[in-house]
C-alpha positions as CSV (number, residue, x, y, z in Angstrom):
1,X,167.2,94.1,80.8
2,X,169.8,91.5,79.1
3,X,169.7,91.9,75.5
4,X,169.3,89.1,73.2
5,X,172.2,89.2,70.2
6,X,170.2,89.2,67.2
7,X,171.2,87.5,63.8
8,X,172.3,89.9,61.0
9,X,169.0,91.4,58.9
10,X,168.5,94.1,56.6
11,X,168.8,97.7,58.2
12,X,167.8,101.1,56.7
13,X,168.4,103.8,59.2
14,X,167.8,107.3,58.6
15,X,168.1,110.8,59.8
16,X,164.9,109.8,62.3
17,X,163.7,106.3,61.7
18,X,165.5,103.0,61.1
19,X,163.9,99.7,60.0
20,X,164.7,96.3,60.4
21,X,163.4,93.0,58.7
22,X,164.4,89.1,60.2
23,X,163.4,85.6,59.2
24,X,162.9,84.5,62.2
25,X,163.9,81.0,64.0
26,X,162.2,79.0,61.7
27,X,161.1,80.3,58.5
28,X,162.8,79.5,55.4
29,X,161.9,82.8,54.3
30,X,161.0,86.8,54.6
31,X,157.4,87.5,53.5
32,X,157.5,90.7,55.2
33,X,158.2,94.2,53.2
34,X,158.8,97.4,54.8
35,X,159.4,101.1,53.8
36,X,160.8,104.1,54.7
37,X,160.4,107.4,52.8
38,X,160.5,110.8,52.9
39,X,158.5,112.8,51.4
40,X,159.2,116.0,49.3
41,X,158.1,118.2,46.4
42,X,160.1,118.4,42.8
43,X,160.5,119.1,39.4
44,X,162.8,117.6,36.7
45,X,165.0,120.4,35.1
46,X,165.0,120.0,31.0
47,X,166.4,123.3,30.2
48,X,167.0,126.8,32.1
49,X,169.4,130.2,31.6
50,X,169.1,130.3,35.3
51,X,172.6,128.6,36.6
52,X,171.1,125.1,37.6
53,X,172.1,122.1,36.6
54,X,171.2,121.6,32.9
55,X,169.1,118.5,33.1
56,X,167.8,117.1,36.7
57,X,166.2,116.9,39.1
58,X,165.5,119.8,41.9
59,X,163.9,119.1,45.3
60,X,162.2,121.2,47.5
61,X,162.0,121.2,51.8
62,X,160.7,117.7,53.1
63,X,157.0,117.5,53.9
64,X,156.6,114.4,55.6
65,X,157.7,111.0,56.2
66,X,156.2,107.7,54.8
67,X,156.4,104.5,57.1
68,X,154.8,101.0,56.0
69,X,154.9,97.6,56.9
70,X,153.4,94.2,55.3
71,X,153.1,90.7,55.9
72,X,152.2,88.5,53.4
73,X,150.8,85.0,54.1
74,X,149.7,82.4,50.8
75,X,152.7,79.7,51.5
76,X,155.8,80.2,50.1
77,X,156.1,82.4,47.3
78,X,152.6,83.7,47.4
79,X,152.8,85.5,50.3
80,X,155.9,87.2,49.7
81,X,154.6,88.2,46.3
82,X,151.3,89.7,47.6
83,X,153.3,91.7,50.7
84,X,155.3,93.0,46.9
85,X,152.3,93.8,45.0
86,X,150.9,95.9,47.8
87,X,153.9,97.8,48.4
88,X,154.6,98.8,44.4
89,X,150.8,99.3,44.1
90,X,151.1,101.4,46.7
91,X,154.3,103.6,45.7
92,X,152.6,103.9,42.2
93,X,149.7,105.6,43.5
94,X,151.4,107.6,46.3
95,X,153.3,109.1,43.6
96,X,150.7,109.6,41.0
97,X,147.4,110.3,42.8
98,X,147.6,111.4,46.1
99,X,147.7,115.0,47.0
100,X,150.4,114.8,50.2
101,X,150.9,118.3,51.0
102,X,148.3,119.8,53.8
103,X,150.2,123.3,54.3
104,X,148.5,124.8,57.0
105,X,145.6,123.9,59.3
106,X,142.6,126.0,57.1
107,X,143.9,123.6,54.4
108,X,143.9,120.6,56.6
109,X,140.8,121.3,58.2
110,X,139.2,121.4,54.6
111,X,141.0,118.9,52.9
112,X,141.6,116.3,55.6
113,X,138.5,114.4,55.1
114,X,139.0,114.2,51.2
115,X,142.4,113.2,52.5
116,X,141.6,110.1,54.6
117,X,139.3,109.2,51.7
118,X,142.4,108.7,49.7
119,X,144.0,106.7,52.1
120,X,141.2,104.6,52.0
121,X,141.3,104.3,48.5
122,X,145.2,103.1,48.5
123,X,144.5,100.4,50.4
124,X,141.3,99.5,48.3
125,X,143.3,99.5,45.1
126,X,146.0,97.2,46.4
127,X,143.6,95.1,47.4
128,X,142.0,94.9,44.0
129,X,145.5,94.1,42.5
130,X,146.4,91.6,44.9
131,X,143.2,89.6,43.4
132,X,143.5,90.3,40.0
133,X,147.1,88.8,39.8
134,X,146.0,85.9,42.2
135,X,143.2,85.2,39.4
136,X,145.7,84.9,36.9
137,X,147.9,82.6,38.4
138,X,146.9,79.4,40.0
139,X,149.6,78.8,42.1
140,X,149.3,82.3,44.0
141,X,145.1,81.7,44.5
142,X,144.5,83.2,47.9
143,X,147.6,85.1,49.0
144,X,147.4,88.0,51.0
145,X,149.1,90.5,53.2
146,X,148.7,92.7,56.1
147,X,149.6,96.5,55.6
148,X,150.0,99.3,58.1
149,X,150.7,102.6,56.8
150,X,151.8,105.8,58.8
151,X,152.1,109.3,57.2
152,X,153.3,112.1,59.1
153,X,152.9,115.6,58.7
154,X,154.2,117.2,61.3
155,X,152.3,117.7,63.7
156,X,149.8,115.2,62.5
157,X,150.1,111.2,62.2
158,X,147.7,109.6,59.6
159,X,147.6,105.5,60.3
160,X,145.8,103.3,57.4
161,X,145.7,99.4,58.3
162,X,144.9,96.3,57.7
163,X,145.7,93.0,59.3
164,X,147.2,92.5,62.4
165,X,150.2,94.2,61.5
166,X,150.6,97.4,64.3
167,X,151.3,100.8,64.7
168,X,152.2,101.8,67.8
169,X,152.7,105.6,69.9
170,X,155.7,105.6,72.2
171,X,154.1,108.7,74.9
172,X,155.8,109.5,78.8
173,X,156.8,105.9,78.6
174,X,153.7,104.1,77.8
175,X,153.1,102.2,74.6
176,X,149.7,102.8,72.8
177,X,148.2,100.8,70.6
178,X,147.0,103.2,67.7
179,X,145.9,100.0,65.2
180,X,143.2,97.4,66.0
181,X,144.0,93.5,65.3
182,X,141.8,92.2,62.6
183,X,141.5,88.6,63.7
184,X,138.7,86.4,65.0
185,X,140.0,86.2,68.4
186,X,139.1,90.4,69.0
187,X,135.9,90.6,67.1
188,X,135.4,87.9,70.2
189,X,136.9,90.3,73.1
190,X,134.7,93.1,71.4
191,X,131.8,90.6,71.7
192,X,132.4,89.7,74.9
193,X,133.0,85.8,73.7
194,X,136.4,86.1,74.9
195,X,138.1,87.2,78.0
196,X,140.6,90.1,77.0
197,X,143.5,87.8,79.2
198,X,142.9,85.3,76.9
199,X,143.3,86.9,73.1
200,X,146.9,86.0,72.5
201,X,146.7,82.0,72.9
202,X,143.4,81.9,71.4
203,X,143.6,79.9,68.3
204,X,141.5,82.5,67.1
205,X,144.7,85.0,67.1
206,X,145.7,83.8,63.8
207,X,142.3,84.1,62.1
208,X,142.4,87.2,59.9
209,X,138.8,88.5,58.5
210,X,141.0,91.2,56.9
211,X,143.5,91.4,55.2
212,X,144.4,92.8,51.4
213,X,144.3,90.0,48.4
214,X,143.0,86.6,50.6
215,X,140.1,84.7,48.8
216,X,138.6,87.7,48.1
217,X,135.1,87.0,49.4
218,X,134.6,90.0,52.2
219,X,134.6,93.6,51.4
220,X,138.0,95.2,52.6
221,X,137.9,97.5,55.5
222,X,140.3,100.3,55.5
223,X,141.0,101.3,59.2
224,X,142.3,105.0,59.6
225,X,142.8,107.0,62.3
226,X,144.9,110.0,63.0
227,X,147.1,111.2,65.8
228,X,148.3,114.2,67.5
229,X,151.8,114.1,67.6
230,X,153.8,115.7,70.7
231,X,157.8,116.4,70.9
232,X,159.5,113.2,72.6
233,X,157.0,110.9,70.7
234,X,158.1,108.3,69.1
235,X,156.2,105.6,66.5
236,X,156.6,101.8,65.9
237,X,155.0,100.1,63.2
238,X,155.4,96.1,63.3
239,X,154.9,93.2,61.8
240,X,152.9,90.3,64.4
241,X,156.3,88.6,64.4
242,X,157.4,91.1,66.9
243,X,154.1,91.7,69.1
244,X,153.2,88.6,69.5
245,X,156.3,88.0,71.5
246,X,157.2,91.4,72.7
247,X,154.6,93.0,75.0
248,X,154.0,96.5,75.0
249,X,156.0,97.5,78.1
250,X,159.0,96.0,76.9
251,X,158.5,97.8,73.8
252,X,158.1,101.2,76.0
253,X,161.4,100.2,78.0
254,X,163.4,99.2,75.2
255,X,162.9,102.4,73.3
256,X,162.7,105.1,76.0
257,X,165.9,103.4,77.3
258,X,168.0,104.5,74.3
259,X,167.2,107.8,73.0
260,X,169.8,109.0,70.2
261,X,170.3,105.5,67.8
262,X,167.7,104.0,66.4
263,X,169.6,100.9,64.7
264,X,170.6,99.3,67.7
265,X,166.9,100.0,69.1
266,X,165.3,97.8,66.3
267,X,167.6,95.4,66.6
268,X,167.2,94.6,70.2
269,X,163.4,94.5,69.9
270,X,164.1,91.5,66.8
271,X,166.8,89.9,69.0
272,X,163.4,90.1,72.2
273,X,161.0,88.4,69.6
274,X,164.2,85.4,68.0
275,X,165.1,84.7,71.8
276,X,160.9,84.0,72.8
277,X,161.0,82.4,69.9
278,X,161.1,83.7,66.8
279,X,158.4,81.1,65.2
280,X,157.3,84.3,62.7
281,X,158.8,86.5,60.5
282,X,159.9,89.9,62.3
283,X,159.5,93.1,60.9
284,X,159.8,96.9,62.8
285,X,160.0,100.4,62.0
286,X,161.1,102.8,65.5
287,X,160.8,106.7,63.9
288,X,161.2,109.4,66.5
289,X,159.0,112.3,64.3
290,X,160.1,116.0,65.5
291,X,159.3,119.4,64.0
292,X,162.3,119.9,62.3
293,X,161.2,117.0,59.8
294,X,159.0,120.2,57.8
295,X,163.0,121.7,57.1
296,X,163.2,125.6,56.4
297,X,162.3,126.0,52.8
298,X,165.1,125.5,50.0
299,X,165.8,123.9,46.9
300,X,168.1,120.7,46.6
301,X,169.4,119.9,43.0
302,X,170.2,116.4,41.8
303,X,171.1,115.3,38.5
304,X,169.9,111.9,37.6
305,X,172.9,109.6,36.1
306,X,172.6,109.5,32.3
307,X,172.0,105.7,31.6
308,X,169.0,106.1,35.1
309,X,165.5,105.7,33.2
310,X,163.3,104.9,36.7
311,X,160.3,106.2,36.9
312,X,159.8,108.8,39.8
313,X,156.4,109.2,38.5
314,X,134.6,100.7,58.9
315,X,132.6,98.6,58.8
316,X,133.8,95.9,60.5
317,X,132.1,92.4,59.5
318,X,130.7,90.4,62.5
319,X,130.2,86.7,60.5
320,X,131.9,83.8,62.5
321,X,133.5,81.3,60.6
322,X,134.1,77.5,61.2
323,X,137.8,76.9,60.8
324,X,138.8,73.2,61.0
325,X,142.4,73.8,60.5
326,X,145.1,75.9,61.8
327,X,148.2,76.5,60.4
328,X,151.5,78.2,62.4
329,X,151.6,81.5,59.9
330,X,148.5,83.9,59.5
331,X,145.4,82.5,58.0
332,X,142.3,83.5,56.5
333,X,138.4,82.7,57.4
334,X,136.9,80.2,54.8
């Protein structure tokens, strides 16, 4: 397989995922948002005769990783603005609300349903913030975004979505689709209206009936679904900018073909989707989850600089609707 030389786009690689965001061939600009994160317990340090640090910040052993792609749509500004709102909405609340830490399988097996409630709820409350500032400002009525959302717990994957976004599970060489497309065109393969062959040049792909934000006139449905994970897995979460142009072999080949870096992995998969085209923004995350993410337990101390004051604190609807224009980017029923 030649490989394409992609333009220069943001890269944040870590110990065991990288990401990478691109413009595209066409776009004047990125509407996509991504995030990676990992995810630990603390406590801020005001005072102590024990020999720590006299005022910061100690971390404990990681428990779990954070991975989470959007893709706004609205036209210009809106839809990079309602990508943003959904990913600060989201951070907020992670950091605030949501009980992360699943220690052992008794507690998982009792609290995981409570658990993917919450997840549920994220999504929901995004959502309801995406509107609210869309009501406020004329020129942002009707922006939305995609959002798929992967946290991992070793050995447990927890995938909430919305959108045509995708998460994807990298297994013996095959490329599983773990999210489902929200767009016209598969509620029509579902159906039977639509031959499975023919999903991708349907001009029903682009036709989300989900999404977070949009006009606002169809419940949200928060898709979740958790995974098994297995040593020699590895996860892609993407933006449509990619999948639509890079099928899910390639995706298998490219990333089973270079094992060790992850950078130069994401950025042959965006240099794939600019060379097919490129008519979309292109967003992925590769993460290659392994046991040793839950480190042995410890305590990390980190003293926050003085002038630093951040805070660290389905159904599925089956209604067809006439559309009587399409546009290039993602759009919305109605």
């Amino acid at each position: 397989m030649n490989q394409p030389s992609p333009e220069h786009s943001p890269v944040q690689p870590c110990a065991n995922a990288c990401g990478v965001t691109d413009v595209g061939r066409t776009r004047s600009e990125n509407q996509d948002q991504f995030l990676i994160a990992e995810l630990r317990k603390s406590m801020r340090v005001e005072a102590s005769s024990l020999p720590l640090r006299s005022s910061g910040d100690l971390f404990g052993s990681t428990r779990g990783q954070l991975l989470i792609v959007a893709d706004g749509m609205g036209g210009h500004a809106a839809g990079q603005r309602a990508s943003s709102v959904a990913m600060d909405q989201l951070i907020e609340q992670l950091l605030n609300t949501v009980h992360w830490f699943l220690h052992n399988e008794h507690e998982q097996t009792h609290d995981e349903a409570d658990f993917l409630e919450s997840l549920k709820r994220l999504l929901h409350q995004a959502h309801k913030r995406i509107l609210f500032e869309a009501a406020n400002d004329l020129s942002q009525q009707g922006m939305g975004t995609t959002l798929t959302m992967a946290y991992i717990v070793w050995p447990r994957m927890y995938v909430v979505h919305a959108g045509d976004s995708r998460c994807y599970l990298i297994r013996d060489d095959v490329c599983e689709q773990i999210t489902t497309d929200h767009t016209l065109a598969r509620q029509l393969v579902d159906a039977g209206g639509l031959k499975p062959e023919d999903e991708a040049s349907s001009r029903w792909s682009n036709v989300l009936w989900n999404v977070l934000g949009g006009n606002g006139q169809h419940e949200l449905t928060a898709e979740v679904r958790r995974v098994d994970l297995r040593e020699g897995d590895a996860v892609l979460l993407c933006s449509d900018g990619l999948s639509r142009y890079v099928s899910s072999e390639t995706i298998a080949e490219v990333i089973t073909s270079q094992t060790d870096d992850l950078e130069p992995v994401c950025h042959h998969l965006v240099g794939l989707a600019n060379a097919a085209g490129g008519e979309d923004n292109i967003t992925v995350i590769v993460a290659r989850p392994s046991p040793e993410m839950r480190q042995a337990s410890g305590v990390r101390a980190f003293e926050r600089p003085a002038d630093d004051e951040s805070d660290l604190s389905a159904d599925r609807q089956d209604d067809v609707v006439s559309i009587e224009e399409f546009a290039d980017e993602d759009t919305l029923p109605g």
